[in-house]
C-alpha positions as CSV (number, residue, x, y, z in Angstrom):
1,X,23.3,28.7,122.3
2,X,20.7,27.3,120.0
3,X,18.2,29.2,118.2
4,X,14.9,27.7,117.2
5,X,13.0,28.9,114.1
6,X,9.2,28.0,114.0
7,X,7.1,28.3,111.1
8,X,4.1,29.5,112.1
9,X,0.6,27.1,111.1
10,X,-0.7,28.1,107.6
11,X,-3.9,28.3,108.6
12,X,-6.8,28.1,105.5
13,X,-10.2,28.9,105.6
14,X,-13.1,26.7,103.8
15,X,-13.1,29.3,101.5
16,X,-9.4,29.6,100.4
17,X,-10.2,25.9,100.0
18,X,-13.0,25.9,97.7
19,X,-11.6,28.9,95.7
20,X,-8.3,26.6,95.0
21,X,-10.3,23.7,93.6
22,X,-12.3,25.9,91.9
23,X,-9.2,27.2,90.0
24,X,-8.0,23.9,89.2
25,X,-11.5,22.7,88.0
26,X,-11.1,25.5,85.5
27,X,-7.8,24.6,84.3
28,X,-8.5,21.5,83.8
29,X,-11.6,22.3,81.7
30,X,-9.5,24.5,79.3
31,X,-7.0,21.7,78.9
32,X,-9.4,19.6,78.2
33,X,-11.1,21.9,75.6
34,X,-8.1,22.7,74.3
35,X,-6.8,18.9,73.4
36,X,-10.3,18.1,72.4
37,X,-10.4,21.1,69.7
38,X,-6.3,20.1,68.5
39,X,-8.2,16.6,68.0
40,X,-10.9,17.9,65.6
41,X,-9.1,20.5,63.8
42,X,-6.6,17.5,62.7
43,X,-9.7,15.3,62.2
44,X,-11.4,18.1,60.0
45,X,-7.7,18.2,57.6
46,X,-7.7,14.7,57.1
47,X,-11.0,14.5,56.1
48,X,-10.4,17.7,53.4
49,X,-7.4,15.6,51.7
50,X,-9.9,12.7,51.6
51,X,-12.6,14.6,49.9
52,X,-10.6,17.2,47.6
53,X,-7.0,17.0,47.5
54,X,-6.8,14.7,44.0
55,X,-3.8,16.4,42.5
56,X,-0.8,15.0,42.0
57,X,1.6,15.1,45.3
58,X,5.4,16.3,45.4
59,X,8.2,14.9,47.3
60,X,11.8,15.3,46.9
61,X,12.6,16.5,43.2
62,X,10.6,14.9,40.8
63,X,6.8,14.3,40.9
64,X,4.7,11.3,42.1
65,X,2.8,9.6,39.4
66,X,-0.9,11.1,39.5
67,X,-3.6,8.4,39.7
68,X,-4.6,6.5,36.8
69,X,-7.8,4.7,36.6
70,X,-7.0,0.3,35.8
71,X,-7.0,-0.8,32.3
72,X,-8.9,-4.4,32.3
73,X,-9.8,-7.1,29.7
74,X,-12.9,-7.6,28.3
75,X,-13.8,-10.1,31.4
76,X,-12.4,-7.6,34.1
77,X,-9.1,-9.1,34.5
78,X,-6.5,-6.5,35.6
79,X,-3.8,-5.3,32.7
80,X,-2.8,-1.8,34.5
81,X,-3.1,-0.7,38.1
82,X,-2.7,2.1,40.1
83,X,-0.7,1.3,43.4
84,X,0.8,2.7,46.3
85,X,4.5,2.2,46.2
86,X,7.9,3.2,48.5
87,X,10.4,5.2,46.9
88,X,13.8,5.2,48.1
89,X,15.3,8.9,49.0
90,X,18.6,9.9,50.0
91,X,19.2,14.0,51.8
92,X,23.3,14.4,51.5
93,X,22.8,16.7,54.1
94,X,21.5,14.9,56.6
95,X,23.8,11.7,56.4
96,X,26.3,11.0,59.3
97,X,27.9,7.6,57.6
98,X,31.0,7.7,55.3
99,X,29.9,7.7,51.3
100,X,31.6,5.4,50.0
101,X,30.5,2.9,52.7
102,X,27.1,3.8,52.0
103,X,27.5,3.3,48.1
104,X,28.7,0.0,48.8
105,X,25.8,-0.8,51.2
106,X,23.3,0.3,48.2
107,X,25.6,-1.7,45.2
108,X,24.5,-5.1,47.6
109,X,20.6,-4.1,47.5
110,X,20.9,-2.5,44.1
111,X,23.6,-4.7,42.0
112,X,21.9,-3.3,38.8
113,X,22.9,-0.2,39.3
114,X,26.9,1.2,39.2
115,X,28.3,2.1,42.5
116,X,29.5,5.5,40.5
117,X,26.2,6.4,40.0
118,X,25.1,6.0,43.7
119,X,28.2,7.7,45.1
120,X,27.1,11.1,42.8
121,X,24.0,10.9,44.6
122,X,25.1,10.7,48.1
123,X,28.0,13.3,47.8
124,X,25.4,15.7,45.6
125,X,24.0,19.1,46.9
126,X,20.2,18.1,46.3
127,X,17.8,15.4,47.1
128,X,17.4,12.9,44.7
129,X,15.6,9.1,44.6
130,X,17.7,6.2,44.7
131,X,15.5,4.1,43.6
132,X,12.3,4.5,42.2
133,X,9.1,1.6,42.4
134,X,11.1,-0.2,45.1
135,X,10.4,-3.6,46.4
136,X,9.5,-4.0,50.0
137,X,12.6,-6.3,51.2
138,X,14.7,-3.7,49.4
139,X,12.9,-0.7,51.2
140,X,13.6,-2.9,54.4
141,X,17.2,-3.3,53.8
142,X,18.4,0.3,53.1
143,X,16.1,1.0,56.6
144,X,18.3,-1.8,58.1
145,X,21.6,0.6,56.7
146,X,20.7,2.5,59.9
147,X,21.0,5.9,58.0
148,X,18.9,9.0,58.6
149,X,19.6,10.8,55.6
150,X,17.7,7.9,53.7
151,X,13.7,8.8,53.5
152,X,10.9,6.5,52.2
153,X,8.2,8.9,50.8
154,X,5.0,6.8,49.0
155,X,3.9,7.5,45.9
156,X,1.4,6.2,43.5
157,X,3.0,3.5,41.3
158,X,1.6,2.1,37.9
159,X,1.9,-1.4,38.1
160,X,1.1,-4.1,35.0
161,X,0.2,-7.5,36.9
162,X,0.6,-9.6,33.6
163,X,4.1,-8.6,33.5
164,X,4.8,-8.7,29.3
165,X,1.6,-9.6,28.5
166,X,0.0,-7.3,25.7
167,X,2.6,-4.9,26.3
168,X,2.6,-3.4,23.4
169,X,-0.9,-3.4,23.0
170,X,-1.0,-1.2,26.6
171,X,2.1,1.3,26.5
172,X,3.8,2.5,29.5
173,X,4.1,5.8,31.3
174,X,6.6,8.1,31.6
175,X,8.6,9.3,35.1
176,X,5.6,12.1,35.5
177,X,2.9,9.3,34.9
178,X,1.9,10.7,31.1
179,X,0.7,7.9,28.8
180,X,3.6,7.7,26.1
181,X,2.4,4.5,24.0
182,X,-0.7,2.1,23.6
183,X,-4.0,2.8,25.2
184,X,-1.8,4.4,28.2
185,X,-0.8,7.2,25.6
186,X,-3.9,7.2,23.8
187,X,-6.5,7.6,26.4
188,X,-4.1,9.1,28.9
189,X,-6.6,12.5,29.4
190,X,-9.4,10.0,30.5
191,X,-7.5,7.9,32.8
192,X,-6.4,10.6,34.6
193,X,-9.4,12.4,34.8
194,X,-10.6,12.6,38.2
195,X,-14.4,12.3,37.7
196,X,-13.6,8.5,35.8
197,X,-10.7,7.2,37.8
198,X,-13.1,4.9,39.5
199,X,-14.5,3.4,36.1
200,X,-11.9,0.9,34.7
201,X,-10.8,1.4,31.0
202,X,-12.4,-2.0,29.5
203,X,-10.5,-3.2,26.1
204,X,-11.6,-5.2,23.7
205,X,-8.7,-7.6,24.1
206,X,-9.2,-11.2,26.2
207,X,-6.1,-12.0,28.5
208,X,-6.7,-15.2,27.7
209,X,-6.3,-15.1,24.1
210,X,-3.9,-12.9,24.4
211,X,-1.8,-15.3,26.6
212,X,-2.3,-18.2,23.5
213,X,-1.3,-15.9,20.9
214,X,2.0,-14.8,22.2
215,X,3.0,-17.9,23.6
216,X,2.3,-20.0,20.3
217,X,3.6,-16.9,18.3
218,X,7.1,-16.9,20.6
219,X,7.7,-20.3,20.1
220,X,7.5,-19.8,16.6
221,X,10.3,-17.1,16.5
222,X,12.4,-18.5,18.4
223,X,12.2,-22.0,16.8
224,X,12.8,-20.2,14.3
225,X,15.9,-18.1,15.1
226,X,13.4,-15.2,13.3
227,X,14.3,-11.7,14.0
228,X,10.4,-10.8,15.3
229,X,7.0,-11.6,14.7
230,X,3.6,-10.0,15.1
231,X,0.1,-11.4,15.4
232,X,-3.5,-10.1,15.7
233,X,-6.9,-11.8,16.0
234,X,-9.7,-9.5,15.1
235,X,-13.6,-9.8,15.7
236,X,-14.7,-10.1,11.9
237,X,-18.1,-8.1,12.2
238,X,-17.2,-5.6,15.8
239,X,-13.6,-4.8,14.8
240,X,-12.9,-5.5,18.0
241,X,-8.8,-6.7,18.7
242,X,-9.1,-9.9,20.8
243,X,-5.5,-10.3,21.1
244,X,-2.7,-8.4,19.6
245,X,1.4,-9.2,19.6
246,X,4.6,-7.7,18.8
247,X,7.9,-9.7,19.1
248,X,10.2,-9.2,20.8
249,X,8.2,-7.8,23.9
250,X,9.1,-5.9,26.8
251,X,8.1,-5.4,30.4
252,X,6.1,-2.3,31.0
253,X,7.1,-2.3,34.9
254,X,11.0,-2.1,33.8
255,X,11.8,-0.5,31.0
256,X,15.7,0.1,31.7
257,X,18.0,-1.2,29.2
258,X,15.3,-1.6,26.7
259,X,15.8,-0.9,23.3
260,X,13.5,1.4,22.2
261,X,12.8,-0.2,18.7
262,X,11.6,-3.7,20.9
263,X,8.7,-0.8,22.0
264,X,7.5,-0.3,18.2
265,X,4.1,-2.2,17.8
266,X,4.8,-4.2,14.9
267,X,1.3,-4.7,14.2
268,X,0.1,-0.6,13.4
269,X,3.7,0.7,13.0
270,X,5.8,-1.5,11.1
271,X,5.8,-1.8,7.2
272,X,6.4,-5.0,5.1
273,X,5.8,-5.8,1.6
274,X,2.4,-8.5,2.5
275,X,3.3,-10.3,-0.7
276,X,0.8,-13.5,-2.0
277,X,-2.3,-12.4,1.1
278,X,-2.7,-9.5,-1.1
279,X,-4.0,-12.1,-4.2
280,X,-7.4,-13.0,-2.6
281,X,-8.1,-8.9,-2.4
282,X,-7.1,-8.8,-5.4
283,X,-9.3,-11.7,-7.2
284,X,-12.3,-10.1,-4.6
285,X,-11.9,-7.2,-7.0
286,X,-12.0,-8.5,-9.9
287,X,-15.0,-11.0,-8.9
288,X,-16.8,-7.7,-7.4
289,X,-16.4,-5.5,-11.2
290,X,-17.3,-8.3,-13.3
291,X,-13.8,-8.8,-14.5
292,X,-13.9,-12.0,-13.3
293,X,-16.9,-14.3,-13.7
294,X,-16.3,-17.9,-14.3
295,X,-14.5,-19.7,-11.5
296,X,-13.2,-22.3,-14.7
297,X,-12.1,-19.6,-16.6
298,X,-8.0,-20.5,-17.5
299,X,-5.0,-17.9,-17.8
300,X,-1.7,-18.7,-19.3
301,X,1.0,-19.3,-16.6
302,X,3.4,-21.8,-19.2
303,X,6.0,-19.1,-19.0
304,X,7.1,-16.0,-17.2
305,X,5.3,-12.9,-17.7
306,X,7.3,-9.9,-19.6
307,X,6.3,-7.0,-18.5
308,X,8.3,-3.0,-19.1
309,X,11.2,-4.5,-18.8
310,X,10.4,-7.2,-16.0
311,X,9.9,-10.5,-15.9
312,X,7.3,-12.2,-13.8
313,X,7.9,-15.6,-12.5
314,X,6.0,-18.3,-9.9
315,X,8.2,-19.3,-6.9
316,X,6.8,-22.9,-7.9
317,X,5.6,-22.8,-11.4
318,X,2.6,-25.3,-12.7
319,X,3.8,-24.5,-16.1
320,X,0.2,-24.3,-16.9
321,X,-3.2,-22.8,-17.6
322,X,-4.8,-22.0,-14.3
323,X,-8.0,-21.2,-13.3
324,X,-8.9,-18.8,-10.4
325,X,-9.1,-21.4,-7.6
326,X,-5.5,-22.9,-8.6
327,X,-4.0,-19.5,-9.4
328,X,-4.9,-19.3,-5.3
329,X,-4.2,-22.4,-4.3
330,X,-1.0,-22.9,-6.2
331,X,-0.3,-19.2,-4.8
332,X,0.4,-17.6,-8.7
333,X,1.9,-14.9,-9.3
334,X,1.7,-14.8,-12.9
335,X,-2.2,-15.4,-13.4
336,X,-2.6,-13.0,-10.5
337,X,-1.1,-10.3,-12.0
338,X,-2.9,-11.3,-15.2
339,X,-6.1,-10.9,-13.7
340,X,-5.2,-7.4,-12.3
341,X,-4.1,-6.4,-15.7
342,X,-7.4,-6.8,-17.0
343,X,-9.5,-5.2,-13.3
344,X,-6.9,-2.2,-14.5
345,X,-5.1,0.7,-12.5
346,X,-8.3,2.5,-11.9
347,X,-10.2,0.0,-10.2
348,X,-7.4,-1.8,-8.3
349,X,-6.3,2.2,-7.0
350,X,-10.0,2.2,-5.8
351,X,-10.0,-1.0,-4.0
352,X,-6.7,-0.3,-1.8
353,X,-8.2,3.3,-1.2
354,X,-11.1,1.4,-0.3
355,X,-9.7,-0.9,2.2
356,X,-7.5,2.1,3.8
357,X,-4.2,1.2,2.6
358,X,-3.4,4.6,2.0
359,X,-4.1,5.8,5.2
360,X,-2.8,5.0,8.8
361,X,-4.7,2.1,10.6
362,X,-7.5,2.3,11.7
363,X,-7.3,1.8,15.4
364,X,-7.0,4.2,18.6
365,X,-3.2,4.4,19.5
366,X,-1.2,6.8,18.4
367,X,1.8,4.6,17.1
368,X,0.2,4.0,13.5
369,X,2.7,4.0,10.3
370,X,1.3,5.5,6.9
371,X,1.6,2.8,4.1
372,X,4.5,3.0,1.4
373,X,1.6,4.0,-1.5
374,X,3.3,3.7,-5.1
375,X,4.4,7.0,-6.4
376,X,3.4,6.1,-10.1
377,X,0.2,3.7,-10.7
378,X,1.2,2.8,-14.3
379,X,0.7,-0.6,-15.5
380,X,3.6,-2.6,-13.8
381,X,2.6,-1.1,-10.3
382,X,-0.9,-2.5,-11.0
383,X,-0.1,-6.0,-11.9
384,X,2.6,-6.1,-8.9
385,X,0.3,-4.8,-6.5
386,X,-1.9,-7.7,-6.8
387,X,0.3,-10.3,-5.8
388,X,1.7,-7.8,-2.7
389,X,4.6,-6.5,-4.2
390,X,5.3,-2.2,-4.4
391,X,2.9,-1.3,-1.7
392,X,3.7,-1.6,2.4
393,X,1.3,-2.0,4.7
394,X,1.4,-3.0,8.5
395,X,-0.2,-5.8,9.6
396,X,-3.6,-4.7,11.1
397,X,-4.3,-2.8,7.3
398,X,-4.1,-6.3,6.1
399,X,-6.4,-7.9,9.0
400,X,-8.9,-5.6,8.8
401,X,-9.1,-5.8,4.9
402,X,-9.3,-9.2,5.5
403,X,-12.4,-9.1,7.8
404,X,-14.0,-7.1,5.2
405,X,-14.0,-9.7,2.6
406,X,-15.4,-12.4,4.8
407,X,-18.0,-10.9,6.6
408,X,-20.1,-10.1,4.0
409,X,-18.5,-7.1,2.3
410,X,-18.3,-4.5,5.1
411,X,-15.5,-2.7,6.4
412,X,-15.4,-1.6,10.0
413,X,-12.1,-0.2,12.1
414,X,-10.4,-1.9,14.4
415,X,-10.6,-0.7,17.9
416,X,-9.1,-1.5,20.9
417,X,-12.2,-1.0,23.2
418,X,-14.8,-3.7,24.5
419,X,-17.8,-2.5,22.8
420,X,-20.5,-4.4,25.1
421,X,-24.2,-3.8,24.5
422,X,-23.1,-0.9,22.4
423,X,-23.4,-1.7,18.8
424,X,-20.6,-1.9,16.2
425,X,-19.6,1.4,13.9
426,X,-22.3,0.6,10.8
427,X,-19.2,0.4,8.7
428,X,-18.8,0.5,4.8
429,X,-19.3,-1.6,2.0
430,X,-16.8,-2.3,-0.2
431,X,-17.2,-6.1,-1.1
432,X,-21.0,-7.5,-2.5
433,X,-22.2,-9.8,-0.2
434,X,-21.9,-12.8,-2.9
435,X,-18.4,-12.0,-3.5
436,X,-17.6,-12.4,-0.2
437,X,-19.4,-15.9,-0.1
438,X,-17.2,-16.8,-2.8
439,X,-14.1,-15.7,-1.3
440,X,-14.8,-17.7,1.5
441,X,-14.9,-21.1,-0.3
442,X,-11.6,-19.8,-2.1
443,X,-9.9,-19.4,1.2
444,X,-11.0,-22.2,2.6
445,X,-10.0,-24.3,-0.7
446,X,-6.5,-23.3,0.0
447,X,-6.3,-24.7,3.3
448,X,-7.9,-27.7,2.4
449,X,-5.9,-28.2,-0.7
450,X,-3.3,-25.6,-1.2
451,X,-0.6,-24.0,0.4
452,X,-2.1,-23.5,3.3
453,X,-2.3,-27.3,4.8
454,X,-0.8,-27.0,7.6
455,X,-3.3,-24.2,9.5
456,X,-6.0,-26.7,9.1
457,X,-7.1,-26.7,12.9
458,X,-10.0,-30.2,12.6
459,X,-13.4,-28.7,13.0
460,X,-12.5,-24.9,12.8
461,X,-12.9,-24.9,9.0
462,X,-10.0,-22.1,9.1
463,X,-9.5,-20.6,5.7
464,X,-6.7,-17.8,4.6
465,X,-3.8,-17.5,2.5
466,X,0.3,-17.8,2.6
467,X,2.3,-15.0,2.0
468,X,5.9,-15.4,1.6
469,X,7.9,-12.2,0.7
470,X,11.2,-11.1,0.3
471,X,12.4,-8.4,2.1
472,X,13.7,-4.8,-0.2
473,X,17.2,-3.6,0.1
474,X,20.1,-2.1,-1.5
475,X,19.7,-3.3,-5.3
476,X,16.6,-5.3,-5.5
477,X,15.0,-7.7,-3.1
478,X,16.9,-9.9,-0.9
479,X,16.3,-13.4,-1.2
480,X,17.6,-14.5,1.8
481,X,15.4,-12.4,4.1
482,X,11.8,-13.3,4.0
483,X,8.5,-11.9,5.9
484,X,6.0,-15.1,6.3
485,X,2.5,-14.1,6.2
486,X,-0.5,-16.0,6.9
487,X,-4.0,-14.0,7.4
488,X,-7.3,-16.4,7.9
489,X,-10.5,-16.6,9.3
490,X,-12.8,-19.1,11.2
491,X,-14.6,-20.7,10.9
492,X,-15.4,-19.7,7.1
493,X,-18.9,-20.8,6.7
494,X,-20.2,-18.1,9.2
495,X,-16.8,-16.5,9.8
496,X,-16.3,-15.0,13.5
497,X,-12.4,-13.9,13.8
498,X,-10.1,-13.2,11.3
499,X,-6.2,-14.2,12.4
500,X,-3.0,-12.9,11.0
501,X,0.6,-14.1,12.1
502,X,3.5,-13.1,10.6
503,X,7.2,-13.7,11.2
504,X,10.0,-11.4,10.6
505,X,12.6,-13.1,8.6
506,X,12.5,-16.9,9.8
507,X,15.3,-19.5,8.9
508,X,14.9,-22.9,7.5
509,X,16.4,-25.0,10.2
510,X,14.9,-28.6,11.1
511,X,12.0,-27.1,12.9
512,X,10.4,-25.6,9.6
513,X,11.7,-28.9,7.9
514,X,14.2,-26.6,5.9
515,X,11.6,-24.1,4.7
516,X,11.1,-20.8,5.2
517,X,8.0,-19.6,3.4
518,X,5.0,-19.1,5.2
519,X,2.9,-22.3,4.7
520,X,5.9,-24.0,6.9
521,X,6.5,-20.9,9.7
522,X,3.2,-19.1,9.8
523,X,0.3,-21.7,9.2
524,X,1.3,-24.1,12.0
525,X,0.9,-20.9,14.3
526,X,-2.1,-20.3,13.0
527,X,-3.5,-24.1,13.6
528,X,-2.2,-24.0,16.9
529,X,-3.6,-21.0,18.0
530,X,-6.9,-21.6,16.6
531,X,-6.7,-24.9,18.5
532,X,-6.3,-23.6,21.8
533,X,-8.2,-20.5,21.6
534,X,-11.0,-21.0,19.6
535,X,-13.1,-22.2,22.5
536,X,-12.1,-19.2,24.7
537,X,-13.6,-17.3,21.9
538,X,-16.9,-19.4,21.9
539,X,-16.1,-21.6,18.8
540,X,-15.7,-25.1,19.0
541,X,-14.4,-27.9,16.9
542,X,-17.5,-29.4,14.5
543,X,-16.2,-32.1,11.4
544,X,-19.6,-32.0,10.5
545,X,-19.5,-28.8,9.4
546,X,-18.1,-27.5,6.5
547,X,-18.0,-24.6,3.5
548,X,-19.7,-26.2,0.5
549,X,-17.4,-25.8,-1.9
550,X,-18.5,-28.7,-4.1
551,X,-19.0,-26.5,-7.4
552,X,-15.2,-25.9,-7.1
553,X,-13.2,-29.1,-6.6
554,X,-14.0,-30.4,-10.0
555,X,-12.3,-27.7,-11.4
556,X,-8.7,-28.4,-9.4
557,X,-6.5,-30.2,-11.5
558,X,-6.2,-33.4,-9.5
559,X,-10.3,-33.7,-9.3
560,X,-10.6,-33.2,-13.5
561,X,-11.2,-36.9,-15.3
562,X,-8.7,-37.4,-18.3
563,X,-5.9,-35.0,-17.0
């Protein structure tokens, strides 16, 4: 027997009906509501990170590098950046594949780095980067590992487009993005201050220069087989660094493996006995306090001069009476130190205090060496002095004495900033204006006929002077280590930029023709540079220009009838 079941008809009304859609109208509207205020209360966060969050984010262990503003040239060209960059992260507790394997997956992406060192990090307790600043094909391949206990947080990065270029002149930052060195260390509060992160710090410095400079300088040294060099080219009247060297260099964007000494600015840190550029200073003196004042006045340099016990000699004696232009031209050490017997201690203790060399460079980074001043000022320290010998300077004391004395008598600091419309520091005199026109036909005599041939650039009308000292060591000075010195100016009958190359102990190979003094290793560098970067700095060749200097050359020994 079969039962049948019917389910009765559910029977609605047009009200049930209406009631139903009614419900599911409201629904629906609070859904709606719901998403739309989820959408704006995201929309509203973003936009607060946008507008205030400008500290310094954290991921993993360590902190990301807070934003810098750029560093640029004096034309705008890029020298620092601030970046976004991939880190590479690896969580030991989330990863699922066998260490080892995965330390040998990283050793193929990362060859630079010891498999030893990567297997700590995977079997650790902690987070910790595996790479920091990665490169995108590298972030690509540990993501192609297939592993989820690798992360990829982003981070601002500190990148230096020009690679070595003025590297020391810029610094680097450290692992919490704190300038360390160079204008990175020394205006480190500004570029990180968040009301000026969108100004660029301008230098004074021109990439373009700067590029000439260390290219000519490098070849040089390693021509050379020299241990280092250093160069700078200053603005004469502003102060103003248009390019500035140490050698060796280093690569601000990787600084593993590098010695930290290759990271000392040999041009405001490092010491060396200046030798012969110290005699123009010197006769500059002694022309300025009236100690000097005949260009054609002779001084004995037949024979070594005996001095407390000493005796001294010229590396290439004329055996002769020498007037001022020939004791600079022939580079004399005896009639130098003759004439700063007679300025006397006081007066040559006043010039060098004068021109700074007791003091650290002037110049805004923090890396600046305090001279070697002589302990006792008696009269052998006086007479050595002058000829560069018993005092130690750095490099930029000896460019920006030099810009002194050629542009008219005033000194200024150095500075590593563009300077623009703003006008120069007013400075200090220290040289009369006439002496200064009278150092610059010296200075230019010696290029044109003394030891300083060889920077002769055609048309620059480059004057300076070679300086070719030994080195100090255990027992004396060493004879086979020599700093090579060669500071000038351009072009010396309305002088613009003062230039100073020096090189650290070069060898006399076929290059240098066998020599090693400076006239042979520093002046070519010097021609050369002037060469190619004189017109970036708005000079231009002009043989129909010249300094007068025709009330001198009758008084050189080869211009004299009868001798």
């Amino acid at each position: 027997m079969n039962t049948l079941v019917v389910r009765p008809t559910r029977v609605r009304t047009a009200g049930v009906r209406q009631q139903l859609l009614l419900t599911a109208q409201q629904r629906l509207m609070i859904l709606m509501l719901l998403f739309t205020a989820a959408i704006l209360l995201v929309a509203m966060r973003l936009l607060w990170f946008a507008a205030f969050d400008t500290g310094p984010r954290q991921g993993g262990v360590t902190a990301f590098v807070p934003a810098r503003a750029d560093i640029v040239d004096r034309n705008g060209v890029p020298l620092a950046r601030t970046i976004d960059g991939y880190s590479i992260r690896v969580v030991p507790s989330k990863l699922l594949n066998d260490r080892n394997y995965l330390a040998d997956e990283l050793v193929k992406i990362f060859p630079d780095t010891p498999r030893e060192e990567f297997l700590a990090k995977l079997t650790g307790e902690r987070s910790t980067l595996i790479r920091r600043r990665a490169l995108p094909d590298q972030v690509a391949a540990v993501n192609a590992i297939g592993e989820i206990g690798f992360d990829f947080p982003r981070e601002k990065e500190r990148l230096y487009p020009q690679l070595t270029l003025a590297s020391h002149a810029l610094g680097f930052i450290n692992a919490e993005g704190e300038g360390v060195t160079g204008m990175e260390g020394a205006y480190n509060d500004r570029l990180t201050d968040a009301a000026m992160r969108g100004e660029p710090l301008a230098l004074s410095i021109d990439a373009r220069v700067q590029g000439v400079l260390e290219a000519e300088l490098g070849h040089a040294v390693t021509n050379l087989e020299a241990l280092g060099g250093a160069g700078v080219i200053l603005d004469a009247h502003t102060g103003e660094v248009m390019a500035m060297t140490s050698l060796p260099t280093f690569n601000p964007n990787n600084l593993n493996g590098t010695d930290s000494t290759i990271r000392r600015n040999a041009v405001t840190y490092n010491l060396y006995e200046l030798g012969s550029t110290f005699k123009p200073l010197t006769i500059a003196g002694a022309i300025d306090a009236g100690t000097v004042t005949s260009m054609a006045r002779r001084y004995d340099a037949t024979e070594p001069l005996a001095i407390a016990g000493y005796r001294i000699r010229d590396s290439h004696p004329s055996r002769r009476w020498l007037n001022v232009p020939e004791t600079l031209i022939h580079s004399s050490n005896i009639t130098t130190a003759r004439i700063a017997d007679e300025l006397g201690r006081e007066k040559m203790e006043h010039l060098f205090r004068e021109l700074h060399f007791d003091r650290r460079p002037d110049i805004e980074m923090k890396e600046r060496a305090h001279p070697l001043w002589p302990r006792d000022w008696g009269r052998l320290t006086t007479l050595t002095t002058g000829y560069g010998h018993g005092i130690a300077v750095t490099p930029l004391h000896l460019a920006n004495a030099y810009a002194a004395m050629v542009n008219g008598g005033i000194y200024r600091p150095a500075t590593m900033l563009k300077l623009g419309d703003q006008a120069p520091p007013q400075g200090r005199r220290v040289f009369k204006a006439s002496t200064s026109a009278r150092m610059r036909q010296l200075l230019r005599l010696i290029v044109s006929d003394g030891t300083g041939r060889q920077a002769d650039a055609p048309g620059f009308r480059v004057g300076g002077k070679t300086g070719s000292a030994e080195k100090p060591g255990a027992g004396g000075y060493r004879r086979s280590s020599v700093v090579a010195t060669f500071a000038a100016a351009f072009p010396m009958d309305n002088p613009r930029y003062v230039i100073l190359i020096m090189i650290d102990e070069p060898k006399g190979n076929a290059y240098s023709s066998g020599q090693r003094t400076a006239g042979w290793t520093a002046a070519p560098v010097v021609k050369k540079v002037v060469t190619r970067a004189g017109p970036m700095l708005g000079v231009f060749p002009d043989e129909s220009r010249d300094v007068d200097v025709s009330e001198l050359t009758p008084l050189l020994w080869k211009n004299r009838a009868g001798e």
